[in-house]
C-alpha positions as CSV (number, residue, x, y, z in Angstrom):
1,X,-11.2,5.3,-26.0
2,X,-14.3,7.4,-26.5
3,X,-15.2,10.6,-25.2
4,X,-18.2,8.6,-23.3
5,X,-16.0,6.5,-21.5
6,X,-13.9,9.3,-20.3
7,X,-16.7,11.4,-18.9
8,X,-18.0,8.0,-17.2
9,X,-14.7,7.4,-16.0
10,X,-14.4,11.1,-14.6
11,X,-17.8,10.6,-13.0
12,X,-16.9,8.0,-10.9
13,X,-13.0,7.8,-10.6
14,X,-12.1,9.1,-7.0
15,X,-8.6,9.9,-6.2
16,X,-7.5,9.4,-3.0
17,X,-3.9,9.3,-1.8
18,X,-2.3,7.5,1.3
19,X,-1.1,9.7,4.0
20,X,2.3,11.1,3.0
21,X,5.1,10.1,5.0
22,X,6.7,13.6,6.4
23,X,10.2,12.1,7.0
24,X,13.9,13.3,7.8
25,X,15.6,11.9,4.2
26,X,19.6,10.8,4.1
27,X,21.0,14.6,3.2
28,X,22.8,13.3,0.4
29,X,23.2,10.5,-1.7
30,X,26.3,8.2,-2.8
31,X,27.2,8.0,-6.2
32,X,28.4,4.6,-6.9
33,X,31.3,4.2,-10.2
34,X,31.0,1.0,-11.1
35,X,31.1,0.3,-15.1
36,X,28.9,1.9,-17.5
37,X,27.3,-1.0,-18.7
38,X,25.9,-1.6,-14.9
39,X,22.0,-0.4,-14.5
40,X,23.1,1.4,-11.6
41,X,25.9,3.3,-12.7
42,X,26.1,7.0,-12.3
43,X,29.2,7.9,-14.9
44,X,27.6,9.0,-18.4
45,X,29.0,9.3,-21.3
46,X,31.2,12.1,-22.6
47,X,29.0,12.3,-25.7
48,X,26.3,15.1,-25.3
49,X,22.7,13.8,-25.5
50,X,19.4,15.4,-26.5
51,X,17.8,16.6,-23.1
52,X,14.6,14.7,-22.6
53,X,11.7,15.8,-19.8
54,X,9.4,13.2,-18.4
55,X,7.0,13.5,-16.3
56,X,5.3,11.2,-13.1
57,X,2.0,11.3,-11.8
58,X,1.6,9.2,-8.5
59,X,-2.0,7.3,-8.4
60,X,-3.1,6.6,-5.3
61,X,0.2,6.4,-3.5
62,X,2.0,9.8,-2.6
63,X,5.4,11.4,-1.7
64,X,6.7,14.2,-0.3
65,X,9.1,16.4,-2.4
66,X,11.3,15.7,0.0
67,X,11.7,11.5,-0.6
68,X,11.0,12.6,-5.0
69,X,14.2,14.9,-4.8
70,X,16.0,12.2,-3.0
71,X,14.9,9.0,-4.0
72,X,14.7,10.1,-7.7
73,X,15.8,13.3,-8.5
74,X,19.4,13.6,-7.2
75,X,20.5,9.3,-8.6
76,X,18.9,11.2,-12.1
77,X,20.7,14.2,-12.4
78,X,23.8,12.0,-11.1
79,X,23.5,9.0,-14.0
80,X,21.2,10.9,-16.7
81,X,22.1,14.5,-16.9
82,X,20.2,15.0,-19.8
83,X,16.4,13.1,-18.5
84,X,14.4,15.6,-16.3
85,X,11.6,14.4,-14.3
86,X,8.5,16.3,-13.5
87,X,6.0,15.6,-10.9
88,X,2.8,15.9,-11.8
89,X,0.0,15.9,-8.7
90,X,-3.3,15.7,-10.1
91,X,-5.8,12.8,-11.3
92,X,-4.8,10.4,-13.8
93,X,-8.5,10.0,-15.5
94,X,-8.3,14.4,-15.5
95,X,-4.5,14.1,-17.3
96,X,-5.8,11.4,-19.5
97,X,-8.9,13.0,-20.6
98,X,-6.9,16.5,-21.5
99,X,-4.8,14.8,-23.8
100,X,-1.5,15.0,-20.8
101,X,-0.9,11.4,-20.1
102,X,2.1,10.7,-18.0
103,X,4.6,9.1,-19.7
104,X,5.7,7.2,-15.8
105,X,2.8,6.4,-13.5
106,X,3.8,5.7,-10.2
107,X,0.9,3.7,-8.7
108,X,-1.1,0.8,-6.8
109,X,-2.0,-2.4,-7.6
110,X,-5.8,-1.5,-6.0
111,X,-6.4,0.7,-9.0
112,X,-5.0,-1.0,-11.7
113,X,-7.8,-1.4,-13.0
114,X,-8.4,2.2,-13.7
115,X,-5.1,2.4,-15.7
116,X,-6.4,-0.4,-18.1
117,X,-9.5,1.3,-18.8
118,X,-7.7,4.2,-19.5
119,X,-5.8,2.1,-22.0
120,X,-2.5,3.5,-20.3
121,X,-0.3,1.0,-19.4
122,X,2.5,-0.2,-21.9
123,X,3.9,-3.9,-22.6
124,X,7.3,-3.8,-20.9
125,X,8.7,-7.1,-21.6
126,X,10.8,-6.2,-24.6
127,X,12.1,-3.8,-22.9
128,X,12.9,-5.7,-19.6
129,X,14.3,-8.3,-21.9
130,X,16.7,-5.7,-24.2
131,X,18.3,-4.1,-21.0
132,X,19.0,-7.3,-18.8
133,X,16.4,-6.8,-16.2
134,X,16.8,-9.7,-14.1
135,X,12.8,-9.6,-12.6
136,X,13.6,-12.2,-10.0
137,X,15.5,-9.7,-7.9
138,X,11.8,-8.7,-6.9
139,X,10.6,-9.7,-3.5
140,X,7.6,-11.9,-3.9
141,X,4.1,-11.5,-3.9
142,X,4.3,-8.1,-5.7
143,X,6.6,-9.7,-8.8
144,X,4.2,-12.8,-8.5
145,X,1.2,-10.4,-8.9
146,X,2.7,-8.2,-11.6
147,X,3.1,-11.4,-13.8
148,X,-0.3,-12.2,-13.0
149,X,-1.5,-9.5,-15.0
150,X,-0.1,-10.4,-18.3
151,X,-2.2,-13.4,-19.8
152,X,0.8,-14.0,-22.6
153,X,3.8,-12.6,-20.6
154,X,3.2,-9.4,-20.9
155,X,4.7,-7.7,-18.2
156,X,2.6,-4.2,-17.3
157,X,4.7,-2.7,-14.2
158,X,8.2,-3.2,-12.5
159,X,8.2,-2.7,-8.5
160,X,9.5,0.4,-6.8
161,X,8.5,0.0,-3.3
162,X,6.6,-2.0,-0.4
163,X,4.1,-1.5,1.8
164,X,4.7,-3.3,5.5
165,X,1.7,-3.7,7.8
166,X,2.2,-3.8,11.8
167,X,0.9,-3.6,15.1
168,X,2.3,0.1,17.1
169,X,1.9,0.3,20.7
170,X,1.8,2.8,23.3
171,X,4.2,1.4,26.4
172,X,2.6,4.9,28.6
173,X,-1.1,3.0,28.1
174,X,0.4,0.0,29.0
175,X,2.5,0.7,32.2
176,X,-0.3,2.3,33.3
177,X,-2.4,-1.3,33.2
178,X,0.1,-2.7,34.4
179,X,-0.4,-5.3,31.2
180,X,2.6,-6.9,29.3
181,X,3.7,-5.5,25.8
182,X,2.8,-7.2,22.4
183,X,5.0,-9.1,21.1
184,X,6.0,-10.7,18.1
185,X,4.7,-13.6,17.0
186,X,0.9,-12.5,18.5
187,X,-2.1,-14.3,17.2
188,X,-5.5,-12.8,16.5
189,X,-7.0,-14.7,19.2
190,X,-4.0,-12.9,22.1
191,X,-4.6,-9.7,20.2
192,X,-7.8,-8.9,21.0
193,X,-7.8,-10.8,24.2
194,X,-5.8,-7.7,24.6
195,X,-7.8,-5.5,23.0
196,X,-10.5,-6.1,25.8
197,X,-8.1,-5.8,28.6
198,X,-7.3,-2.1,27.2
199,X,-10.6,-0.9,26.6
200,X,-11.9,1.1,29.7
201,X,-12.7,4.2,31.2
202,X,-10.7,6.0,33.3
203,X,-12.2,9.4,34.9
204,X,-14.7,9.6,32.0
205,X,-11.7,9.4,29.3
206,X,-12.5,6.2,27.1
207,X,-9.6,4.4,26.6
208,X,-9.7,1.8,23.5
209,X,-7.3,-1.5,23.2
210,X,-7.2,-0.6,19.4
211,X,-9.4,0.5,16.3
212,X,-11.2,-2.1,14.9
213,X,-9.8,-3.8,11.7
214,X,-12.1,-3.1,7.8
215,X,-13.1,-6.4,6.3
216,X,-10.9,-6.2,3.6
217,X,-7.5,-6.3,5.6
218,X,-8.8,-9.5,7.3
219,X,-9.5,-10.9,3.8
220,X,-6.2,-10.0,2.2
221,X,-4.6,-12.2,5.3
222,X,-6.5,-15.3,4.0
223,X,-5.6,-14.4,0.6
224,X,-9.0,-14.7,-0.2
225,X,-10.6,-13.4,-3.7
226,X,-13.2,-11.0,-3.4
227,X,-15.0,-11.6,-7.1
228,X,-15.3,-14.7,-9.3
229,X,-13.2,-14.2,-12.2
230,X,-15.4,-16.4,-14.6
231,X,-18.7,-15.6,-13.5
232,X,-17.9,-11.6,-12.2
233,X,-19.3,-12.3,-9.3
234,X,-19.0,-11.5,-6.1
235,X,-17.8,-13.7,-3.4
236,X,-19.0,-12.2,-0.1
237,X,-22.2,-14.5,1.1
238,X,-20.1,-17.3,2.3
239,X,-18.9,-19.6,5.3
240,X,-15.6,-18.4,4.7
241,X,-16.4,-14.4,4.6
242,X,-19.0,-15.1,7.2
243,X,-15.8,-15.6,9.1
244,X,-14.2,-12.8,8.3
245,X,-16.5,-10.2,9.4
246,X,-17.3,-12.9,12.5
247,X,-14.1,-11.6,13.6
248,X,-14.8,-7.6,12.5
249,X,-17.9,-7.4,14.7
250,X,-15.9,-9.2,17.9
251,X,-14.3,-6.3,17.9
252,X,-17.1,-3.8,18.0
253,X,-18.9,-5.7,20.3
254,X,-16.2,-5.0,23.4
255,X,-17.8,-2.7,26.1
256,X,-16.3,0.5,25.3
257,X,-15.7,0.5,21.6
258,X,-19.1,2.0,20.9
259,X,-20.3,4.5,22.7
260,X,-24.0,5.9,22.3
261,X,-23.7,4.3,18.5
262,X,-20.9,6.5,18.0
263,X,-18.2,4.5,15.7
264,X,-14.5,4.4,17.8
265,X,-12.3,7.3,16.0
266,X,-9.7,7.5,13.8
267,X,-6.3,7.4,14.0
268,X,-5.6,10.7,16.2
269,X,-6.6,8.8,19.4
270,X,-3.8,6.8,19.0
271,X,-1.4,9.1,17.8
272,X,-2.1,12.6,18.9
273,X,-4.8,11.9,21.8
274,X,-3.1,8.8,23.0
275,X,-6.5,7.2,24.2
276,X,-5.9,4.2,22.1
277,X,-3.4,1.4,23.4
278,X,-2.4,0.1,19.7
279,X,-2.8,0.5,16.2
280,X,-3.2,-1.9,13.3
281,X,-1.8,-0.3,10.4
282,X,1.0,0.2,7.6
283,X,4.1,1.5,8.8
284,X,5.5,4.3,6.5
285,X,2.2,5.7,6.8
286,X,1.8,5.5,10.8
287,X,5.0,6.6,11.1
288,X,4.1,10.1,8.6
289,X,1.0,10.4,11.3
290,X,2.6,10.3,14.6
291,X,5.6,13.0,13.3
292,X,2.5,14.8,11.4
293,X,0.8,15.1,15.0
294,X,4.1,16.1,16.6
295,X,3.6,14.3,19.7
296,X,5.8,12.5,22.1
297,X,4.4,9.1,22.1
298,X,6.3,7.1,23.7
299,X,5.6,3.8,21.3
300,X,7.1,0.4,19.9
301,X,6.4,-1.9,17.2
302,X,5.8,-5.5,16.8
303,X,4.5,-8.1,14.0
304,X,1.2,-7.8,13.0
305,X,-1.3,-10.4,14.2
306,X,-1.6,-13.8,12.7
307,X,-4.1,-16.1,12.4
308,X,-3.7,-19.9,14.0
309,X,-3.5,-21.9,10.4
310,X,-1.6,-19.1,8.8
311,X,1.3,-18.8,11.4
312,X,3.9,-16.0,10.9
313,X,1.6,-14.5,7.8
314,X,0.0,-10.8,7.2
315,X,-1.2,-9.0,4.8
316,X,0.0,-8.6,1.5
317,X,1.8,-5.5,0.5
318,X,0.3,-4.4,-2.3
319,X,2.3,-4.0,-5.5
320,X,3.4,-0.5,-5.6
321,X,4.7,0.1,-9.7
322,X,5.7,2.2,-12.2
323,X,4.0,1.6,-15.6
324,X,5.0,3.6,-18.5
325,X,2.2,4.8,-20.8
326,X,1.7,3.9,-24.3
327,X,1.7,7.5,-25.5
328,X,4.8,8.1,-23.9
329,X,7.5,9.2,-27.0
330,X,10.6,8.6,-24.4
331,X,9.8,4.8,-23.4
332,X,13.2,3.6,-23.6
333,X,14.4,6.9,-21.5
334,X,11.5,5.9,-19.4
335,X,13.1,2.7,-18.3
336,X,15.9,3.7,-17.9
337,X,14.8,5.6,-14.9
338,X,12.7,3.2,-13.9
339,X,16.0,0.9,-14.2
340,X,17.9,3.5,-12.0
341,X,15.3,3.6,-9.5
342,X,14.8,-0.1,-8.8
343,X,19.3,-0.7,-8.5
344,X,20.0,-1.8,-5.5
345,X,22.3,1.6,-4.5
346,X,18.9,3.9,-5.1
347,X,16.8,1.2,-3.1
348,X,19.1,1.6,-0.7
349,X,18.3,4.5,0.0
350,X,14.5,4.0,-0.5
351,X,15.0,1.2,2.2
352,X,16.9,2.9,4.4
353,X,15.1,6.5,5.1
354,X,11.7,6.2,3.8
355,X,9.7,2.8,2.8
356,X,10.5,-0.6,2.5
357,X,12.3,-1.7,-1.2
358,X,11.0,-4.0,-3.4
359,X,14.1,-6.1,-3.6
360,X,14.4,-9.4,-2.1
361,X,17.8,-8.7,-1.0
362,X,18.3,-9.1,2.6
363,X,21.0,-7.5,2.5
364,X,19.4,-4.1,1.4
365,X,16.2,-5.0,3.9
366,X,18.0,-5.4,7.0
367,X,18.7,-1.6,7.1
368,X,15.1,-0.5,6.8
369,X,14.4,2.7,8.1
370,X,18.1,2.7,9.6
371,X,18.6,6.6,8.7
372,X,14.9,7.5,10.0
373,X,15.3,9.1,13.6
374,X,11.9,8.6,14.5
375,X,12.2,4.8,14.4
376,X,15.6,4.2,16.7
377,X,15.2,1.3,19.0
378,X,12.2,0.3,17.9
379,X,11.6,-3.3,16.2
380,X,11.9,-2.5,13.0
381,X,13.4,-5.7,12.2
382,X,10.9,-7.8,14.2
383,X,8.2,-6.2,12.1
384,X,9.6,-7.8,8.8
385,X,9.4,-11.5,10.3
386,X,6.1,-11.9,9.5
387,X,5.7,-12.2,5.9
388,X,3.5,-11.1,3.5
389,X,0.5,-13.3,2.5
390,X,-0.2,-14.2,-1.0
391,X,-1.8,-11.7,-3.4
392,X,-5.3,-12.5,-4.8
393,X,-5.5,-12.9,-8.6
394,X,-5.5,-9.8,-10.1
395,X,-9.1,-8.5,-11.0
396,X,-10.6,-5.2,-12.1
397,X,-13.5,-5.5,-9.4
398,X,-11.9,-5.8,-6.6
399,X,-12.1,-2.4,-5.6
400,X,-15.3,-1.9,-6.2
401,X,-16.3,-4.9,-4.3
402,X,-13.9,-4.1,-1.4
403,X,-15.5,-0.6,-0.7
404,X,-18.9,-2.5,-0.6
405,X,-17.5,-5.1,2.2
406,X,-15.8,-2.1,4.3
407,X,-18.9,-0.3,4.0
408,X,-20.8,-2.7,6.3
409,X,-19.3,-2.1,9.7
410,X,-22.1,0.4,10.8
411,X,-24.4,-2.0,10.8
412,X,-21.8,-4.3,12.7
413,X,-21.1,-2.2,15.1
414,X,-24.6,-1.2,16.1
415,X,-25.6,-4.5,15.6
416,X,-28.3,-2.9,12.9
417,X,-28.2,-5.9,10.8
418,X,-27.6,-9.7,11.8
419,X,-23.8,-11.2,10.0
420,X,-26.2,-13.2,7.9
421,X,-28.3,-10.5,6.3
422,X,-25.2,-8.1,6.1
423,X,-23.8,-10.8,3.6
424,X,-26.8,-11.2,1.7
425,X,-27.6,-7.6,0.6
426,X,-23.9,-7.3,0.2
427,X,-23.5,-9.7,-2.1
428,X,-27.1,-8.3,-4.2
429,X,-25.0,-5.0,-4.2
430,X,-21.8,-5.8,-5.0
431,X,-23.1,-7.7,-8.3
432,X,-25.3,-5.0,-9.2
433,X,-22.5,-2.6,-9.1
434,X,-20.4,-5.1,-10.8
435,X,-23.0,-5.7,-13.5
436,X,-23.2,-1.8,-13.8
437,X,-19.6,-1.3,-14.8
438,X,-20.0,-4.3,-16.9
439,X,-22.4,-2.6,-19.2
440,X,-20.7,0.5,-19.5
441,X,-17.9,-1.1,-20.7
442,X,-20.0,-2.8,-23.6
């Protein structure tokens, strides 16, 4: 990779992380005997081995040191004595470009894309092959997507963890309209039927049903592709994602959610200021806001909303990995803690206090959360009978192209800008932005 590319990359990378989920963690964890030859196993050999430190650099995903000592630090010092693991918390592109690349990445699907510019990410198939990895123990789309990446089987990334979208609720805002709860099973149509019936002023407090959705979430329900893989171009001025922000501006349109062109606010009105009846978002990080804002919100949970010809379907997930670098001089120690970490005893635990795992095993899902005080009696489990959509085919523009359709709802909102024109100049930006990177890249 050239010094050129590098500075580019530094130019325009941003790093952003998702809100850190401040959690009470299990206060010790279980070490399971079972043989050595099992992936999980804790017992080591008696045979002194040469101590190896590796380090991890989330991208664009976080935890607190809190879930890193206990999801990952305590099942390593119990199984491999001899691996440490470091945590590094700065940008990727920055390590990359002074010569410190990880040798683990812990990151998201959305920035992919970066990683492979940066010529990080390592073919793992031999060694998913050589220790028995058995990749159909993933939950589906994220395995399906990971696949998706390798053209001739490569395989780029094994799964550590989910995402789970869903709607919260305050049952104070509520009881005081008098107005059934959610429930599960709500379509988009009864959802902001009840959006409407929530948004009002009381006493000159505006009260809001819920904050309006971003373009993209809508589109990652109806699986829909944001860029043209063979032509690299976008795919915004449509029927189909006329649709899509058809449904975005219905939204702002409701009396109430704008006020004096002033866009609704964030996600403190519905978990600190409690002015906002519900809120449409994932649940490890929700959960990290409301403790964050320490207040005593009285709140449930149900499925997120579906649409009418995709019953019983939200958003996908997202494919939360851990790659291993191609500089890395410890990749086969490097598995093996990426082997540790995905067992079903350390998912477990994953599962149980802090995000959802990325097993398919039900019998490991049923539990989620189960240990996190914060979510007892609430409906946990009817959160996780919606199911994920499908995963767009991976491509490296998606980003790019997603930031230019969630950049739009100003002119939604205020009504600025018909749908129609919106989608136009969209489209004449995202492929001008698309063609940019193109160029650089030549």
């Amino acid at each position: 990779m050239t010094n050129l590319h590098l500075r580019r990359l530094l130019q325009t990378s941003s790093f952003l992380t998702v809100g850190s989920l401040l959690i009470g963690l299990l206060s010790s964890c279980s070490s399971p005997s079972t043989p050595a030859s099992n992936p999980s196993d804790t017992k080591t050999a008696d045979v002194p081995k040469t101590p190896v430190e590796l380090t991890l650099a989330p991208y664009f995903l976080n935890m607190t040191d809190e879930e890193f000592d206990q999801i990952m630090m305590k099942p390593l010092a119990a199984k491999y004595p001899h691996i440490t693991l470091k945590v590094v918390r700065e940008d990727i592109v920055k390590l990359v470009a002074a010569g410190q690349t990880p040798d683990i990445i812990y990151g998201a699907n959305s920035r992919f894309s970066v990683l492979q510019d940066l010529d990080i990410p390592s073919d793992l198939s031999a060694l998913v092959k050589a220790n028995n990895l058995d990749l159909n123990r993933f939950a589906s789309p994220n395995i399906d997507w990971i696949k998706e990446l390798g053209t001739k089987g490569e395989i780029y990334g094994i799964p550590f963890a989910l995402n789970h979208m869903a709607l919260f609720y305050n049952k104070d805002l509520f009881d005081k309209r008098g107005l059934p709860y959610p429930t599960d099973g709500i379509t988009w149509d009864e959802y902001i039927t009840l959006v409407k019936k929530m948004t009002y002023n009381d006493g000159g407090v505006q009260f809001r049903g819920s904050l309006p959705p971003n373009p993209e979430f809508i589109a990652r329900m109806k699986s829909m592709s944001l860029v043209d893989a063979k032509t690299n171009k976008a795919l915004i001025n449509n029927d189909a994602f006329k649709s899509v922000l058809d449904r975005v501006q219905e939204f702002y349109q409701i009396p109430g959610m704008v006020i004096d062109g002033k866009l609704p606010p964030n996600q403190d009105s519905f978990v600190k200021d409690q002015q906002t009846a519900m809120y449409l978002n994932w649940i490890p990080d929700t959960l990290g806001f409301i403790q964050k804002a320490g207040s005593q919100l009285n709140f449930d949970i149900v499925g997120a909303p579906a649409f009418k010809d995709k019953p019983g379907i939200t958003i996908d997930p997202g494919a939360q990995m851990m790659v291993i670098s191609k500089t890395s001089k410890h990749k086969e120690e490097a598995f093996q803690v990426i082997q540790l970490l995905t067992s079903p005893e350390v998912q477990n635990i994953l599962n149980r206090s802090s995000r959802l795992t990325a097993l398919a095993d039900e019998g490991i899902r049923k539990d989620f959360l189960a240990d996190l005080p914060l979510t007892k009696g609430k409906n946990i489990q009817g959160t996780l009978k919606i199911k994920p959509a499908k995963m767009a085919p991976p491509n490296p523009y998606h980003v790019l192209v997603a930031g230019k359709i969630n950049g739009v709802v100003t002119n939604l909102a205020t009504g600025a800008k018909d749908v129609n024109t919106v989608l136009r100049e969209t489209q004449e930006d995202a492929d001008k932005a698309i063609e940019q990177e193109l160029t650089k890249k030549k």
